[in-house]
C-alpha positions in Angstrom: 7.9 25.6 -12.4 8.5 28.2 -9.8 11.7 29.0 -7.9 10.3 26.9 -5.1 9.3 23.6 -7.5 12.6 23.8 -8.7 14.8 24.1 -5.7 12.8 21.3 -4.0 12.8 19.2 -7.5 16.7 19.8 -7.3 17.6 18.7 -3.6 15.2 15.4 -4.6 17.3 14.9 -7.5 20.7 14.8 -5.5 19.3 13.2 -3.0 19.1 10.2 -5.1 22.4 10.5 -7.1 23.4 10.3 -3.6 21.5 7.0 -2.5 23.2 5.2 -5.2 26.6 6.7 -4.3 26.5 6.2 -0.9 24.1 3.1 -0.3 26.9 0.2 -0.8 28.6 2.2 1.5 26.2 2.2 4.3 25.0 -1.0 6.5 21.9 -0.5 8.1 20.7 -2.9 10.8 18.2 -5.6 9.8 15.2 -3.9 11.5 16.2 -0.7 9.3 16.5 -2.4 5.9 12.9 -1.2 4.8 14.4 2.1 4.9 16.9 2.0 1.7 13.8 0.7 -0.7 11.6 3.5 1.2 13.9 6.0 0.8 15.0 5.7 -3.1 11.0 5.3 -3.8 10.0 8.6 -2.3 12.9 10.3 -3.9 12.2 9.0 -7.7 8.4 9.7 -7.0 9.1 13.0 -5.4 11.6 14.2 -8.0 9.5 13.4 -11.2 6.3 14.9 -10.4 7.6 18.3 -11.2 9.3 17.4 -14.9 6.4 15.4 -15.6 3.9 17.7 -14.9 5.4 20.2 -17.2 5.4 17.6 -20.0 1.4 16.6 -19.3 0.6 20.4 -19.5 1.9 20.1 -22.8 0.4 17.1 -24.0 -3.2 17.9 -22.7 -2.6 15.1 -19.9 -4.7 17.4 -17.3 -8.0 17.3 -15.6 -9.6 20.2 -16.2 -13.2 21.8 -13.9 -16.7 20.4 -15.1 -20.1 20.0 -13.6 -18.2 17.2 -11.2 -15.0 18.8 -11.0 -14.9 22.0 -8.6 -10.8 22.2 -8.9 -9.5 25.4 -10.3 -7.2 25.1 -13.2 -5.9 22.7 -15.6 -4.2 20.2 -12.9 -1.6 17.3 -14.7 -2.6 13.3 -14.2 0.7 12.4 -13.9 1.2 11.0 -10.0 0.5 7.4 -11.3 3.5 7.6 -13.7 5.9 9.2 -11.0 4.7 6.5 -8.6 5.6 3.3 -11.1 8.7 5.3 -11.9 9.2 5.1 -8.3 8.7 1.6 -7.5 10.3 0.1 -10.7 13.6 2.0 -9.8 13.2 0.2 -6.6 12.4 -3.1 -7.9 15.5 -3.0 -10.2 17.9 -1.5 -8.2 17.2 -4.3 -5.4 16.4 -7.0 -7.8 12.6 -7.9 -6.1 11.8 -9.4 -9.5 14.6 -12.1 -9.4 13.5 -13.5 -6.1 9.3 -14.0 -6.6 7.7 -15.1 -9.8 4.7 -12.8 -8.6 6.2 -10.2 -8.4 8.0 -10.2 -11.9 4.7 -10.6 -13.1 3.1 -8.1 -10.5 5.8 -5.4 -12.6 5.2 -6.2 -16.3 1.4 -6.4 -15.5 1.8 -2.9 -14.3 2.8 -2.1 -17.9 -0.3 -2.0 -19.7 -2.3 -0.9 -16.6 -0.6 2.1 -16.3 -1.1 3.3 -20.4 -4.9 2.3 -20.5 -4.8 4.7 -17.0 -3.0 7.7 -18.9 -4.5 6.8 -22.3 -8.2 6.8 -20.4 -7.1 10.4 -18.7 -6.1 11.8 -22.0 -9.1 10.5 -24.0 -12.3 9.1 -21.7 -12.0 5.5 -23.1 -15.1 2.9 -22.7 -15.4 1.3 -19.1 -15.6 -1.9 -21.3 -12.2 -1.5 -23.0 -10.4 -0.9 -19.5 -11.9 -3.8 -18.1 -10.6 -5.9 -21.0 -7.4 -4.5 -20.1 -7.5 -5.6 -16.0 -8.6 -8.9 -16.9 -5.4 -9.1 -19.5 -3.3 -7.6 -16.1 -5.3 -10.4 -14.0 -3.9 -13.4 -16.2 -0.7 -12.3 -16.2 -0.3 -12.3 -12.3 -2.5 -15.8 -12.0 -0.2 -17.4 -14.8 3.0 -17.0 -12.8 1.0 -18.8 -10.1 -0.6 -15.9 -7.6 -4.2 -16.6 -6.8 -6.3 -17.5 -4.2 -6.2 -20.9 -2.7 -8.4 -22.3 0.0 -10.7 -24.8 -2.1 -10.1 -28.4 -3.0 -7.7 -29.5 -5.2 -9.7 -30.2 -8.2 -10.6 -29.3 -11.2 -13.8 -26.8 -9.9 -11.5 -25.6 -7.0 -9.0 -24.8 -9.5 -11.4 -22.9 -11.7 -13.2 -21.2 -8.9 -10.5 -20.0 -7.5 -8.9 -18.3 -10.7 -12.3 -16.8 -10.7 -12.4 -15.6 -7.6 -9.1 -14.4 -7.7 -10.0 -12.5 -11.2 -12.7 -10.8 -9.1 -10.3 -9.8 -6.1 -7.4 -8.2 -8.6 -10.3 -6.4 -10.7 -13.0 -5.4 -7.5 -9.9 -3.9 -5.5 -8.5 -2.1 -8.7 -11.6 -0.4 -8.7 -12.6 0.2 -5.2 -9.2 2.2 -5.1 -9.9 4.0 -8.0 -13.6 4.7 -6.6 -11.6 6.5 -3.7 -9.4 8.4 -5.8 -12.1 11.5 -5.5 -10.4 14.0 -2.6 -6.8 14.7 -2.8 -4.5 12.9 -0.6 -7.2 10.0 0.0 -6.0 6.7 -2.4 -2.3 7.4 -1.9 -2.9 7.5 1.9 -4.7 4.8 2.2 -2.4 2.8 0.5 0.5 3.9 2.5 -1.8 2.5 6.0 -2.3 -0.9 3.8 0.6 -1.9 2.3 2.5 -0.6 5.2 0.4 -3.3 7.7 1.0 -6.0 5.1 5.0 -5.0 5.8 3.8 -5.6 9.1 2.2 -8.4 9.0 4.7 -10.0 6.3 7.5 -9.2 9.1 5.2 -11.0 11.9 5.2 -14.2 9.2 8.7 -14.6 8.8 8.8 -12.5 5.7 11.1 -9.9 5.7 11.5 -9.8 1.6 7.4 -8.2 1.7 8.1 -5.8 4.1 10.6 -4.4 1.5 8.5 -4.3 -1.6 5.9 -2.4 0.7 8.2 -0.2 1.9 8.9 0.3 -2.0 5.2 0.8 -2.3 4.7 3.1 0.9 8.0 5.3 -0.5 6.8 6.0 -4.0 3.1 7.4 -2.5 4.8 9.4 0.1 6.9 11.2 -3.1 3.8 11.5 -4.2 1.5 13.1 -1.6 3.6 16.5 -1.1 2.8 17.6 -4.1 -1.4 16.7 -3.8 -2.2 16.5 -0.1 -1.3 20.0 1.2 -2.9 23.0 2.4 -2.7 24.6 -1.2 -4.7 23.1 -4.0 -3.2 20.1 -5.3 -0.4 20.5 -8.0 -1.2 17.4 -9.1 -3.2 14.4 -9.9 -3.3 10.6 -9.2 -5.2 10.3 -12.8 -7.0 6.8 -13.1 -3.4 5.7 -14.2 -2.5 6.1 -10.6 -5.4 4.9 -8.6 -5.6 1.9 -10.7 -1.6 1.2 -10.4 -2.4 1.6 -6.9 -5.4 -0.9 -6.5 -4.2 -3.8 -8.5 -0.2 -3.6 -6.6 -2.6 -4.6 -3.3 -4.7 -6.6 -4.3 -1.6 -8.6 -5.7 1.0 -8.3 -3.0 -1.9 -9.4 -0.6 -2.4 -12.8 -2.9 1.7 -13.0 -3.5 2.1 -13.1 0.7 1.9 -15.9 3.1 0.1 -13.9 6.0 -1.2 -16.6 8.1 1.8 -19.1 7.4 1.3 -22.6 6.3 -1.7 -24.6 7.1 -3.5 -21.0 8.3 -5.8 -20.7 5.3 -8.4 -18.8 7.0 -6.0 -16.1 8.6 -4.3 -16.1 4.9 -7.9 -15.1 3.5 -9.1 -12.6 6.6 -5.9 -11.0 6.9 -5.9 -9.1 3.6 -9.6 -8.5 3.8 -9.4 -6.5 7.0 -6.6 -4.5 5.9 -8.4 -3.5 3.0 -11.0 -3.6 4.6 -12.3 0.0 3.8 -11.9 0.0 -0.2 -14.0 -3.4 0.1 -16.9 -2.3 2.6 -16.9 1.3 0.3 -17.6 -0.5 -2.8 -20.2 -3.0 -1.7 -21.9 0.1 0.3 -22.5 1.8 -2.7 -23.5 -1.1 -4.8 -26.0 -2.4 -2.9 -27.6 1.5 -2.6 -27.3 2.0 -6.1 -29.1 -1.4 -7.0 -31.4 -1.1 -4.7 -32.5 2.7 -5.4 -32.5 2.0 -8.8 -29.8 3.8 -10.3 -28.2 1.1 -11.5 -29.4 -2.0 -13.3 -27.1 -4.1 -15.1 -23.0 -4.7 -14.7 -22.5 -2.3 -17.3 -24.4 0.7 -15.6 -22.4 -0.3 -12.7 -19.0 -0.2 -14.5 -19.7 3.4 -16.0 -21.7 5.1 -13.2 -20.0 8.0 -11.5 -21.7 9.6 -8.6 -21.3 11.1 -5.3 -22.1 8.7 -3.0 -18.7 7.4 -2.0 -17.8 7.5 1.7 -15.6 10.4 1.3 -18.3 12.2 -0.8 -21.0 11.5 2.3 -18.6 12.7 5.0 -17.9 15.9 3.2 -21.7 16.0 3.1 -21.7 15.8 6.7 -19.9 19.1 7.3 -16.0 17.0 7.5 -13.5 19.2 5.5 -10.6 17.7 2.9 -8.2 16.8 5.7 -10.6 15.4 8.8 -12.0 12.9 5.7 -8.7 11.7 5.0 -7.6 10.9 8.5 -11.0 9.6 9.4 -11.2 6.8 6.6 -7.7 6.1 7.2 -8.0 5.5 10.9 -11.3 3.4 10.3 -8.2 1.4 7.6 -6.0 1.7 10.4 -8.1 -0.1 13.0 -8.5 -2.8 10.8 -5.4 -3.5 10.3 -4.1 -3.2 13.6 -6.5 -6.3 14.3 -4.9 -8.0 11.4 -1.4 -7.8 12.3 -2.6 -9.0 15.6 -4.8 -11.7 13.9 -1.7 -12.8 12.1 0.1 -14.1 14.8 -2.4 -16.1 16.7 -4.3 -19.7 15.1 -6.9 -19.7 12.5 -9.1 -20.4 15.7 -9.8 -16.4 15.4 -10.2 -15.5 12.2 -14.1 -15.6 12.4 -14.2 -13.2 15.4 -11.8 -11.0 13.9 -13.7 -10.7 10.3 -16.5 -10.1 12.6 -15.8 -7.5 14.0 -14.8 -5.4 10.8 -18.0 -6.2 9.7 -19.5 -4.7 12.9 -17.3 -1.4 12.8 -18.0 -1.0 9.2 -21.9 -1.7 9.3 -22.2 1.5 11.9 -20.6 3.4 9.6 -22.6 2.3 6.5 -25.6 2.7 8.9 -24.7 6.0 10.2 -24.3 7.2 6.4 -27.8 6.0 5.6 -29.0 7.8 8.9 -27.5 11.5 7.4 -28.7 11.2 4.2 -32.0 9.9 5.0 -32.1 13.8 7.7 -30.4 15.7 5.0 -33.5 14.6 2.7 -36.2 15.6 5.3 -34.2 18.2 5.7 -34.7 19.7 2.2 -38.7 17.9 2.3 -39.3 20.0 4.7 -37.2 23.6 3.1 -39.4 23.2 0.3 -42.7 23.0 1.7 -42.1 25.7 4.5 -41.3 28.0 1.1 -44.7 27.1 -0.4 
């Protein structure tokens, strides 16, 4: 570490020796409260990075440049770790896990997540052997009761919904880590999310959620200094991270009550606007890759990587780092701003509301379509003007 890292690693450090000194000293006002868990979150995060990265250097935990890879340098995978590190000291110090069964299981499901993630940054493991290990993460939420309900109470509405709640904690996983390919991008579009399911929980009557997102919101904001900045980033989310990232959502959004009781269809739309963009990206790019061939069975799917992500087609477009990172997260923001809205009027407008997500998000799947299809005529017609 430089003189600068370690100054700034420093000042973190006392700043939370003196949160715990000083926080049973200090009564904030109810509509502050989200600001202690925040706080201590973005501190931990903030004040690991630097230690860590040192010891990831050491162990080979980097990402270094390849044919896909245009960073410079060996750059450490270790924001996932400083990020759990973060939340967990929150989730302790506060006691989150004594008060919600989901949530205890939300924490020790993190567990094995977060070493496939650092395990799969060290070594490159199967696509098949980390999806063994989400689905172990998925039945350790859904046993302690978290899953989607809107469907009979029978024995197939039972089972469909553990399905479909399976598919919801492993799709979002993903589609977060799919967006983990620009620096800054997963960890600040998590911050927009869970911080409008704070929101939203706080609309609902449920002040405890807006504390474990603040938690949430914290730990990534600890976390982006040191990768979303005008330098080249220091360090790295790692799959660790964006998956850490994707399955806390997906599972705080199935742990909340966002539409309040007997508002089933705002419960369901709610969460699906919010993460809106991580769902529309993922489907986008399925439905291209199927359809142009590139990908043919589940497998292909699960262990394709290419560069047709949203942020990868606005950086096409001429958008640097920066402008993609605030676009997609004001398309996110949008979103939820009509879910927090959504959240506190009946289930009559739940349709319209899902509707129109659909509608903003379809123009910009269309729109993406529209430049690639002129970038390609583009180059049709380069080529045969140099014949």
């Amino acid at each position: 570490m430089n003189l600068r890292q370690v100054v700034t690693t420093v000042i973190a450090l006392l700043g939370v020796i003196l949160f715990f000194v000083f926080n049973s000293m200090i009564n904030l006002p109810r509509w502050l409260e989200w600001l202690g868990p925040f706080s201590l979150a973005a501190a931990v995060s903030f004040t690991l990075v630097q230690p860590l990265s040192l010891l990831a250097t050491k162990m080979g935990l980097v990402d270094r440049p390849n044919e896909r890879k245009i960073h410079e340098g060996a750059i450490p995978l270790v924001g996932g770790i400083a990020i759990y590190a973060g939340f967990l000291a929150v989730n302790f110090h506060y006691g989150y896990h004594l008060q919600d069964d989901g949530i205890r299981a939300l924490m020790i499901a993190l567990g094995p997540l977060l070493l496939i993630g650092v395990l799969d940054d060290l070594w490159e493991l199967p696509a098949t052997l980390k999806l063994f290990v989400q689905l172990g993460a998925a039945a350790i939420v859904i046993s302690a009761g978290v899953r989607i309900t809107f469907l009979p109470e029978a024995l197939w509405g039972d089972v469909a919904e553990i399905a479909l709640t399976a598919i919801w904690l492993i799709g979002l996983t993903n589609a977060i880590n799919f967006l983990d390919g620009i620096d800054g991008l997963a960890a600040s579009l998590t911050v927009v999310a869970a911080g409008s399911l704070g929101l939203v929980a706080v609309a609902s009557g449920q002040s405890f959620f807006l504390l474990l997102c603040a938690a949430l919101c914290g730990a990534c904001v600890g976390f982006l200094p040191h990768n979303f900045r005008r330098r080249p980033a220091s360090v790295y989310l790692g799959d660790s991270g964006a998956t850490l990232l994707g399955f806390s959502l997906a599972s705080i959004a199935l742990v909340g009550d966002w539409g309040g009781a007997g508002s089933s269809a705002i419960n369901v739309v709610v969460p699906l606007l919010i993460l809106g963009v991580p769902i529309f990206d993922t489907t986008f790019i399925t439905i291209t890759r199927f359809a142009d061939g590139r990908i043919r069975t589940f497998r292909g799917w699960l262990e394709y990587a290419g560069r047709d992500h949203i942020h990868h087609r606005l950086l096409n477009i001429g958008l640097n780092r920066f402008d993609v990172v605030m676009f997609i997260c004001v398309i996110s923001l949008i979103l939820s701003l009509s879910a927090i809205i959504l959240s506190t009027t009946s289930g009559l407008y739940a349709g319209l509301a899902l509707v129109q997500g659909v509608i903003i998000l379809t123009v910009i799947g269309r729109f993406m379509l529209f430049m690639d299809n002129r970038s390609e005529a583009a180059r049709e017609d380069s080529d045969g003007s140099s014949e």
